[in-house]
MMTF fields as JSON, N, C-alpha, C and O atoms, coordinates in Angstrom:
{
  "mmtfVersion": "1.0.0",
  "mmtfProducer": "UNKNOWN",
  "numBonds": 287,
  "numAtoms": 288,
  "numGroups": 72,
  "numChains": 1,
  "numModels": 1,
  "chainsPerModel": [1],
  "groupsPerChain": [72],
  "chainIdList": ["A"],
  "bondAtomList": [4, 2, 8, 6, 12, 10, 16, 14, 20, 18, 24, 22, 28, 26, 32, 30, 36, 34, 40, 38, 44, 42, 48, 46, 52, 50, 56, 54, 60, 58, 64, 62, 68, 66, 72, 70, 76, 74, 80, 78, 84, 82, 88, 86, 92, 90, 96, 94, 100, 98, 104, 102, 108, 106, 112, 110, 116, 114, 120, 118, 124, 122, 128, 126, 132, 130, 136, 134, 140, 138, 144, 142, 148, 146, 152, 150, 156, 154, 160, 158, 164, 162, 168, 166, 172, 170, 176, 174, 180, 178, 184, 182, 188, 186, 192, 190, 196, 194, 200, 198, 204, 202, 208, 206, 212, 210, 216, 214, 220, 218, 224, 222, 228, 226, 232, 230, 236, 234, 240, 238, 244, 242, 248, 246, 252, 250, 256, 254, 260, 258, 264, 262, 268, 266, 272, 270, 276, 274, 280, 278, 284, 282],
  "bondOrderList": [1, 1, 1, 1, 1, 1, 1, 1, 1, 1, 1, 1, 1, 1, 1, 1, 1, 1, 1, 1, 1, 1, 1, 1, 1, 1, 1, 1, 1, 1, 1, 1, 1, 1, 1, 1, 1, 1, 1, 1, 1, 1, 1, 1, 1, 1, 1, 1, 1, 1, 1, 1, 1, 1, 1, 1, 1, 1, 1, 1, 1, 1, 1, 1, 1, 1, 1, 1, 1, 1, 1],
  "groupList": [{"groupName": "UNK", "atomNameList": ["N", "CA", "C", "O"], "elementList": ["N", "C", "C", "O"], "formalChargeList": [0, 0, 0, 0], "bondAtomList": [1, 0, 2, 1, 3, 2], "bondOrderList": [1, 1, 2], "singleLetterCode": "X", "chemCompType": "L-PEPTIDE LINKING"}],
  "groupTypeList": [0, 0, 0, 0, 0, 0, 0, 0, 0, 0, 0, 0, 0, 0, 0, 0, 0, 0, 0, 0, 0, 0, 0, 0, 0, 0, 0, 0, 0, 0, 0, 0, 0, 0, 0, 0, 0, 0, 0, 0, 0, 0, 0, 0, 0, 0, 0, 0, 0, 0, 0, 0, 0, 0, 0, 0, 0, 0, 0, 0, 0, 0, 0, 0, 0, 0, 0, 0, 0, 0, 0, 0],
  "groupIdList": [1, 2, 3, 4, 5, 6, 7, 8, 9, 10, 11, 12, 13, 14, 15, 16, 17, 18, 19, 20, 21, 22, 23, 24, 25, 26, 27, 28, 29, 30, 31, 32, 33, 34, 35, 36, 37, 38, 39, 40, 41, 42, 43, 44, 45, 46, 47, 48, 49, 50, 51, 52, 53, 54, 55, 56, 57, 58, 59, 60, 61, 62, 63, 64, 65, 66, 67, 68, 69, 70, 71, 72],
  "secStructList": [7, 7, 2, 2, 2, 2, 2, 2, 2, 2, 2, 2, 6, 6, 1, 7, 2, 2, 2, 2, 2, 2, 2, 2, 2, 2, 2, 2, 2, 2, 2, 2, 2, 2, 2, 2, 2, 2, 2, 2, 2, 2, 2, 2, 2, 2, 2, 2, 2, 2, 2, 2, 2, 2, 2, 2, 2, 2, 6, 6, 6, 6, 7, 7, 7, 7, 7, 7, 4, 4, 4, 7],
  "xCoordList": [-12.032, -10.991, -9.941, -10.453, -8.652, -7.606, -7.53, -7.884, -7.041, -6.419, -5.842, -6.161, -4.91, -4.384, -4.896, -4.594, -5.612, -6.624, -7.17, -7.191, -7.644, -9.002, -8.12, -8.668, -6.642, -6.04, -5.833, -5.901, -5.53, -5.389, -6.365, -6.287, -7.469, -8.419, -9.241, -9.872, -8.841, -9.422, -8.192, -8.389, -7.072, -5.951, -6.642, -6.92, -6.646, -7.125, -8.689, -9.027, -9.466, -10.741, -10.346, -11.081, -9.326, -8.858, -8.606, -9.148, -7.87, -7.628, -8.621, -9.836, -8.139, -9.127, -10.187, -9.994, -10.892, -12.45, -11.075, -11.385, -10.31, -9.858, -8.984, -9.345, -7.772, -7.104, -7.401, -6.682, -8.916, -9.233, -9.684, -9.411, -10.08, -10.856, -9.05, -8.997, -8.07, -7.096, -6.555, -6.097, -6.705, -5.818, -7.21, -6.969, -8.78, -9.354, -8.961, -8.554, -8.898, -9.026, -7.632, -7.467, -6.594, -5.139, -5.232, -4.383, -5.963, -6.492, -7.035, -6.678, -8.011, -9.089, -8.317, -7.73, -7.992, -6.905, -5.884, -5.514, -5.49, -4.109, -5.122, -4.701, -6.281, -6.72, -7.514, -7.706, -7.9, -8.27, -7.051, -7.046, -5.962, -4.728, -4.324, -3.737, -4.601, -3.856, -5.044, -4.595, -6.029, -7.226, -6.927, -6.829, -6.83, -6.073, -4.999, -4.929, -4.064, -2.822, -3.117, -2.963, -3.463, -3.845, -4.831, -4.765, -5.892, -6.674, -5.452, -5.233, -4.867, -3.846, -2.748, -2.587, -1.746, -1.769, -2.391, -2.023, -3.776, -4.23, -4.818, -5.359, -4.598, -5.363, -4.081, -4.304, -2.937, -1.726, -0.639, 0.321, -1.251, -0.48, -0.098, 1.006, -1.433, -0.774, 0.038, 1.066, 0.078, 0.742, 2.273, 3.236, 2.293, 3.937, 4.34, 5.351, 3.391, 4.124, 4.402, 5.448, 3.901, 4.396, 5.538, 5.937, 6.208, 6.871, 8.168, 9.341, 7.874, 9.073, 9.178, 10.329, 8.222, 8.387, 9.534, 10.691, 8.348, 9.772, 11.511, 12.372, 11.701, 12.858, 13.669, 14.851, 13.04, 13.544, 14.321, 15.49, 13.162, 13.352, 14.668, 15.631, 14.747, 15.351, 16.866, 17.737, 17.094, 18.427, 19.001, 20.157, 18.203, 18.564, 18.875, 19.786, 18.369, 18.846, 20.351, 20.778, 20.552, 21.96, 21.164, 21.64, 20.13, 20.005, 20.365, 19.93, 21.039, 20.563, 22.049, 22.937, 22.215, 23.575, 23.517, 22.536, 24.834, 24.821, 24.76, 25.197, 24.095, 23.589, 25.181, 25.329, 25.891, 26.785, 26.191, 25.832, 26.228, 25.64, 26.458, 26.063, 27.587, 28.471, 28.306, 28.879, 27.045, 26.592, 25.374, 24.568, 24.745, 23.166, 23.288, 22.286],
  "yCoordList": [8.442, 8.278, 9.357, 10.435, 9.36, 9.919, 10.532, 10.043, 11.722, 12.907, 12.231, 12.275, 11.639, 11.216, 10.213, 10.375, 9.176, 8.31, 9.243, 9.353, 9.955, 11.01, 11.74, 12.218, 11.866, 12.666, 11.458, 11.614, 10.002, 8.975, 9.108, 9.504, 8.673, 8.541, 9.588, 9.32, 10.885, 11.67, 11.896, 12.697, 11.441, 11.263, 9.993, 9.935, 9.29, 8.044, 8.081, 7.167, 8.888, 9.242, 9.708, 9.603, 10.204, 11.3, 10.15, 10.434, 9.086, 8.003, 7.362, 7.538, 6.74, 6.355, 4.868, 4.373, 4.539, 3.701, 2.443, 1.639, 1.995, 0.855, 0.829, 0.154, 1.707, 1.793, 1.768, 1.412, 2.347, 2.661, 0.871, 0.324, 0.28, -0.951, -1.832, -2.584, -1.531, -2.245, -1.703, -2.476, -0.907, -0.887, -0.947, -1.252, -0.647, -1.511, -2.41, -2.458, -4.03, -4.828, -5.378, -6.598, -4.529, -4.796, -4.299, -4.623, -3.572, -3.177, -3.994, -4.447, -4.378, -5.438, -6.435, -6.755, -7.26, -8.658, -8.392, -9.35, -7.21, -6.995, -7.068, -7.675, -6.505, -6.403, -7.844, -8.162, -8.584, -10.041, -10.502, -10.663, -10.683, -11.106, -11.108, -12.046, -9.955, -9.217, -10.006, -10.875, -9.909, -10.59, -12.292, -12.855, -12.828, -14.497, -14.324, -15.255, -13.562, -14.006, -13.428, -13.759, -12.71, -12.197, -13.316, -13.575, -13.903, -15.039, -16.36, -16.959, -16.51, -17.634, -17.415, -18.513, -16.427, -16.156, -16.624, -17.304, -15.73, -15.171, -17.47, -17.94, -18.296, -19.371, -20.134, -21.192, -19.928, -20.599, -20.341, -21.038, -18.786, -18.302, -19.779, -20.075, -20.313, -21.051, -22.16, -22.403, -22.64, -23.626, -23.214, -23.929, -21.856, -21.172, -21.134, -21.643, -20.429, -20.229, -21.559, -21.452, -22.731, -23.962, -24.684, -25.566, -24.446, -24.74, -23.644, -24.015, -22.676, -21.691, -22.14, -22.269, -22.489, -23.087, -24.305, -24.446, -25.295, -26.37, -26.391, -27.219, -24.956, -25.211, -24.155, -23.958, -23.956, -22.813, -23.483, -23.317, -24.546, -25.969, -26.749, -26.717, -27.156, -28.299, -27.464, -27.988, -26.257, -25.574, -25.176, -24.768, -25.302, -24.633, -26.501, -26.664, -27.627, -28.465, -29.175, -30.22, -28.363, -28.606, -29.577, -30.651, -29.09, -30.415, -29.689, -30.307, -28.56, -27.951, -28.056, -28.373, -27.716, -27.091, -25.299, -24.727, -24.92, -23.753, -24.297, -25.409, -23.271, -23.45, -22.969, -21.826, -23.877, -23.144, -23.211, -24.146, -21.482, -21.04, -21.749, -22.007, -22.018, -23.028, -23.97, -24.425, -24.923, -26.222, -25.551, -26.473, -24.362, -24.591, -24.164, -24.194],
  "zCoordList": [10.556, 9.557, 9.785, 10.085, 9.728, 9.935, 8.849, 7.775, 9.004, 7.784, 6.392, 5.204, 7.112, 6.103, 5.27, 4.087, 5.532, 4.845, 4.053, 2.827, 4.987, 3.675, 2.636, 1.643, 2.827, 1.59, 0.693, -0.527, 1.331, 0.454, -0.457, -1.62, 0.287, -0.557, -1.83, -2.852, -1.136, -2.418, -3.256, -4.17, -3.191, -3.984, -5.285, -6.483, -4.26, -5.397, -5.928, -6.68, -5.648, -6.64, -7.791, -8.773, -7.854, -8.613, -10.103, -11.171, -9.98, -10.614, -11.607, -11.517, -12.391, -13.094, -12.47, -11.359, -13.109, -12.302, -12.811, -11.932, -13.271, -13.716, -12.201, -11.237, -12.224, -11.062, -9.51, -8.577, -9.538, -8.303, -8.345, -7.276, -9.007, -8.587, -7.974, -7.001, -8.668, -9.073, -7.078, -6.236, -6.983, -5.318, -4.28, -3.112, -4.687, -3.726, -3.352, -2.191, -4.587, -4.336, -4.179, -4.188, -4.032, -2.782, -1.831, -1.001, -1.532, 0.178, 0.697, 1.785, 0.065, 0.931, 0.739, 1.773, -0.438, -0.226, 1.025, 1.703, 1.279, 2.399, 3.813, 4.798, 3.835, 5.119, 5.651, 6.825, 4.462, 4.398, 5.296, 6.516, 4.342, 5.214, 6.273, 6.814, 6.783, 8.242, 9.066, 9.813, 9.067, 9.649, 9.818, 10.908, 8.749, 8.859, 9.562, 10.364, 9.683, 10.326, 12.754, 13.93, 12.049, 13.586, 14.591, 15.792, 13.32, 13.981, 14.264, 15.316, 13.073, 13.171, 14.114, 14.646, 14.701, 15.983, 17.411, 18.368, 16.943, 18.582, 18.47, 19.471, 17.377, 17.996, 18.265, 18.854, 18.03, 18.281, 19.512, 19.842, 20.215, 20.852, 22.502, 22.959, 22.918, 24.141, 23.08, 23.713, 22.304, 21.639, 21.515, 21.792, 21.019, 21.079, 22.387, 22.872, 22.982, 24.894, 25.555, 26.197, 25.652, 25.519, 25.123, 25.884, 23.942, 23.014, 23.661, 23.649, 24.047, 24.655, 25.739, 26.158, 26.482, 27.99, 27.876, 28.273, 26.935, 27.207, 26.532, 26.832, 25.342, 24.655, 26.47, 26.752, 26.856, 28.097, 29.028, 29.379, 29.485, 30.127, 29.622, 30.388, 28.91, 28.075, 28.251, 28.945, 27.64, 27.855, 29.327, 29.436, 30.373, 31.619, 31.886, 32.698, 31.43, 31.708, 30.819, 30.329, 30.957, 29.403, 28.098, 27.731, 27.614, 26.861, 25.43, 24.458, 25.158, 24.057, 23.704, 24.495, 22.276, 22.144, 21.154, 20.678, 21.164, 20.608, 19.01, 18.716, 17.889, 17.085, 15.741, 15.309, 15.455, 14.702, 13.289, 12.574, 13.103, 11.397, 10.336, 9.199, 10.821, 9.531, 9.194, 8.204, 10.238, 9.336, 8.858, 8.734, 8.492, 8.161, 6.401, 5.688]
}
């Protein structure tokens, strides 16, 4: 554990038992998260590199046009 974690954390002992439960359980909900998105990634990544391949493709063949922000 890094320094600073450990000052986090005996910062937040310090807190009351209501609070401390109240940013556990936004730590762990945030690290839940980060965990889903990293899996949802790492299972999508050849699907994106694909998808870049062919928009790569498609523009080196003139098929694309430039994107004007004034119709969006």
């Amino acid at each position: 554990m890094t320094k600073l974690l450990e000052k986090a954390f005996k910062n937040v002992s310090k807190l009351p038992e209501t609070e401390q439960n109240v940013l556990a359980n936004w730590l762990l909900e945030e690290l839940k998260a980060e965990r889903k998105w990293d899996q949802a990634f790492a299972e999508s990544e050849d699907v994106l590199g694909r998808l870049a391949d062919d928009a790569l493709k498609a523009h080196r063949h003139g098929k694309t046009t430039p994107l004007d922000t004034d119709k969006l």
